[in-house]
N, C-alpha and C positions, 0 to 999 in steps of 0.2 A: 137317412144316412148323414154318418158328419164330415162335414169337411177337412182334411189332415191338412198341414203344412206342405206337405209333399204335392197336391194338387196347385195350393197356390204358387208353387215354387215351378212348377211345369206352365201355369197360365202365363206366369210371368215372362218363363224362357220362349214360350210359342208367341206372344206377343213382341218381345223382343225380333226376335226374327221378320214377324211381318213387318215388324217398323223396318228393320235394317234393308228387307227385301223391297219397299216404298220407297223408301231415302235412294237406294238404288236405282230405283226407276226415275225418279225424280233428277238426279246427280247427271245419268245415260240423259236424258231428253232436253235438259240444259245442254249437257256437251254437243248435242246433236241441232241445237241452234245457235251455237257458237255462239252462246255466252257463257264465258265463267267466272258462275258465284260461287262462292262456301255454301256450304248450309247454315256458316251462320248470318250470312248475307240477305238467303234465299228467311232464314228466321224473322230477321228483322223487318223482312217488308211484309210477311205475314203479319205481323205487333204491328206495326205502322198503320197496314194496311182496315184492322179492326176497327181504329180510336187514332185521333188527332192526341198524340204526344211527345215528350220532348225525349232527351237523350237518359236525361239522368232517371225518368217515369222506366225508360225502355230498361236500363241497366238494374233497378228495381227489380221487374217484372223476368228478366231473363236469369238474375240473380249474378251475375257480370262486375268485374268493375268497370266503371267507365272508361278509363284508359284503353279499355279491350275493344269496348263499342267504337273509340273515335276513330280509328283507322275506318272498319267497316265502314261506319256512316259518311264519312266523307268520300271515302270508295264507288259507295251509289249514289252520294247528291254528283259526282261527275261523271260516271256512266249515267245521268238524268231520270235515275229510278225513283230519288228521294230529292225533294227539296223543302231549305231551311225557311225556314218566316221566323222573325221574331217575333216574342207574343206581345202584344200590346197593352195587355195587362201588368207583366214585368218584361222590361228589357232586357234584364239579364239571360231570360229564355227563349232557345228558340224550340220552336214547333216542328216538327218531320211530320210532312204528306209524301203520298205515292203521287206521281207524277203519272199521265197518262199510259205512258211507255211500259211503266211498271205494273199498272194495270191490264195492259195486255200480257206483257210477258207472265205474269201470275197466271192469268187464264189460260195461255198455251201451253206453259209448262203443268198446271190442273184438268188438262183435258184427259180424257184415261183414252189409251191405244188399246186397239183390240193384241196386240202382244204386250199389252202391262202383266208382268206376273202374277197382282194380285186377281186383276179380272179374268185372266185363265184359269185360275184355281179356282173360285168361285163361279167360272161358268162349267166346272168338273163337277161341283159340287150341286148345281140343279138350282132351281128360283125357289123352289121350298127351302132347302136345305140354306141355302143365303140368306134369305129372311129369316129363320130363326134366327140365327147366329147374330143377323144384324139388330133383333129385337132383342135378345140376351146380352149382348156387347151393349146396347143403351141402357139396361137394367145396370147391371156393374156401373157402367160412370153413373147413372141417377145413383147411387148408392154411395158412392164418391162424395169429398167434401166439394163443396159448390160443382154438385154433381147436375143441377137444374139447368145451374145457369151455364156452365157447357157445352150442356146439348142443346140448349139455346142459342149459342153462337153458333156450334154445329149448323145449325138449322138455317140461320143467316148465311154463312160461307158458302154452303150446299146452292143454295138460293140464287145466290149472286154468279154463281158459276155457272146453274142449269137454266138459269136468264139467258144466259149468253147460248152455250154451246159445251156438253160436257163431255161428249166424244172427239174423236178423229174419224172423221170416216177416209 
């Protein structure tokens, strides 16, 4: 069977949704520890949080102009989510780390509730019927450009969460 345009035009729209229905849950569980980030707040300390970089690396990589980043970032080096170091290499740069704080908040807010939309739909849908889906979804990005190294990070992020604690109970 071949694949029409029409199918990738539906995977697109269903993906779509689940991102929007994630972002959602994500957006609700900040409001509900009284803190408010953006998402593009809640973006940057994910980048941050990957790879020791600077602003203008960040504004690169998010496709941004910097002007857009500077509010943000100074936003969280004073709520003490992000803090500046210059680099020692050049003065002219400085470096953004996740601050401790930031590192927990990322975990609280990555913990999945047993009322996360997504994990309701997928506990509807049965642990067979999940793990495909979840091994067909890694097919598609391995197939992706810098599809490997992705799921590599994946695998890393995953990791540093389920070290910790990746429910609520």
């Amino acid at each position: 069977m071949n694949i029409d345009h029409k199918q990738t035009l539906e995977i697109r729209i269903l993906c779509g949704i689940i991102m929007k229905t994630s972002r959602e849950a994500i957006e609700k569980r900040m409001a509900e520890t009284g803190v408010a980030l953006s998402m593009l707040q809640f973006h940057i300390l994910h980048l941050v949080r990957q790879d020791t970089i600077t602003s203008a690396e960040l504004s690169r990589k998010m496709g941004l102009d910097p002007s857009t980043l500077v509010p943000a970032i100074d936003a969280l080096v004073k709520r003490d989510f992000i803090r500046k170091e210059r680099d020692t290499k050049d003065r002219r740069r400085y470096l953004l780390y996740l601050t401790e704080t930031a590192h927990e908040f990322i975990h609280d807010i990555h913990a999945v509730a047993d009322d996360d939309p997504l994990f309701c739909a997928l506990q509807e849908l049965g642990a067979t019927e999940t793990e495909h889906l979840r091994q067909h979804l890694r097919k598609v990005v391995e197939t992706l450009p810098q599809g490997a190294a992705t799921l590599s990070e994946i695998e890393v992020r995953i990791k540093s969460v389920s070290d910790n604690k990746l429910n609520l109970d």
